[in-house]
N, C-alpha and C positions, 0 to 999 in steps of 0.2 A: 378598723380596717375591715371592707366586707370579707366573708369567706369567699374564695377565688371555687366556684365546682367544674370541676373536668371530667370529660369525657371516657376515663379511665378506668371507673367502675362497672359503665353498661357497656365498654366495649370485650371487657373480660368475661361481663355474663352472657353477653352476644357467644363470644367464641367457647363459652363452655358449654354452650347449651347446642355448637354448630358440633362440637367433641363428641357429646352423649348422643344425639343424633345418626353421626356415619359411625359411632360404636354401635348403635341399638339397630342398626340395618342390616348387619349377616344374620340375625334371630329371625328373620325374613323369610330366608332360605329357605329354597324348595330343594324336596327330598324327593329323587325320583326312585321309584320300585327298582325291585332287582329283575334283570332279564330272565332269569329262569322262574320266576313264580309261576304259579301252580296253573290252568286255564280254569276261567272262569264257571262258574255251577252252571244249569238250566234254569235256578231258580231267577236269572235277571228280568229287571224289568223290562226288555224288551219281546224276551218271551212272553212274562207275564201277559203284556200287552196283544202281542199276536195274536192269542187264543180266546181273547176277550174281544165280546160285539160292544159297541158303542151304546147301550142302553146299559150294560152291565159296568162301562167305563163311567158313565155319567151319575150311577149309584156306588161307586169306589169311594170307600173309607180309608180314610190314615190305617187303621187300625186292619181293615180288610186288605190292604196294600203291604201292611208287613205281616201278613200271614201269606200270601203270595209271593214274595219276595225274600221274606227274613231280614229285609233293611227298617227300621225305625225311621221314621220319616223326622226331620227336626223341623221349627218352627216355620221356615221359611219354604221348606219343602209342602213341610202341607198348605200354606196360601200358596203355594204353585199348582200344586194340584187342584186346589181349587180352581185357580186360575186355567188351567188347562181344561177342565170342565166345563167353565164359562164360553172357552173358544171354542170347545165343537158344540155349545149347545146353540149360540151364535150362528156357527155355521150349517147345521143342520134347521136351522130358521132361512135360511137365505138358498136353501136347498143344494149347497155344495158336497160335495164325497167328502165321507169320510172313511176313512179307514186304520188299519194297526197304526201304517207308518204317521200319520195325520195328527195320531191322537199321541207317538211316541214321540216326536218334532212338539208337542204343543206341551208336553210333563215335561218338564225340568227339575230335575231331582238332584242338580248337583248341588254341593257346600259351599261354605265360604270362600270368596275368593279375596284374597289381599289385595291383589293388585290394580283390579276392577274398581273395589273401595277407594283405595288409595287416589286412584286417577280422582273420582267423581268427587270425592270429599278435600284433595289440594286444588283440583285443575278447576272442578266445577263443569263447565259446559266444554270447556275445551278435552277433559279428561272423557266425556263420553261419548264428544267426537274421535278421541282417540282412539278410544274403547271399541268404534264402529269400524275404525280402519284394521285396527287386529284381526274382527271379524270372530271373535269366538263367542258366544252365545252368554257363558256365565261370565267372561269378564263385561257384553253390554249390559246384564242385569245388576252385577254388583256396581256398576259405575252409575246406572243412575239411581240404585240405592244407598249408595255415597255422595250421590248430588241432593236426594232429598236430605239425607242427614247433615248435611253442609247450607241447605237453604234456612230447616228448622235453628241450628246455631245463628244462623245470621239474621233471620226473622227476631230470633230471643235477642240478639245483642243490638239491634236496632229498638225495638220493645222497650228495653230495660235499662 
């Protein structure tokens, strides 16, 4: 007699895997500051920025960045700042103003964002349309930095 296989096995590892899932989702959770914290130093970057001409912005070190600042820059920060470098030197080719606020809109120095990723790495194109309807700055960069790391996976699993 053949063995009869049912659907029994994978529908248990289905639901235990949908269990570990909505358990591993409050680890998510955003921690918002306490209302009373301290105000911030002078040393931010946007002062930084202010005080700085555009020739002295486009010679800005990681390392020249956190002696101005006291923030360490992390990986993604400093290819931002490159990046931000590249736009006004872009801009200053095509003879546009620049100035503090131009060059401070064009640094993006914020961190990780989960939720950004999340979109761009489940939704794909849809999560960084999402991303543009929020409207906030670091979740459209983490969303299409989770679209690219969502492409790379799917390039390799087509590949391979």
């Amino acid at each position: 007699m053949p063995k009869m296989y049912t659907i029994f096995p994978a529908l248990r590892a289905s639901i235990l895997m949908a269990i570990i899932i909505v358990v591993s989702f409050p680890s998510f959770a955003l921690v918002a500051p306490s209302a009373n914290s301290s105000a911030q130093p002078e040393n931010t970057a946007a002062a930084a920025l202010s005080n700085m001409s555009v020739e002295d912005f486009l010679a800005l070190s990681p390392r020249q960045y956190r002696e101005m600042t006291g923030q360490k820059l992390s990986l993604t920060q400093k290819i931002s700042l490159k990046v931000a470098q590249k736009q006004v030197k872009k801009a200053l080719k095509n003879n546009e103003e620049v100035n503090a606020v131009t060059m401070q809109n064009a640094l993006d120095t914020s961190d990780f964002n989960v939720g950004g990723f999340v979109l761009g790495l489940l939704l794909s194109v849809v999560g960084v349309l999402i991303a543009y309807l929020i409207g906030d700055t670091t979740v459209i960069k983490w969303a299409w930095i989770g679209f690219g790391v969502f492409m790379v996976i799917f390039l390799l699993a087509v590949l391979l």
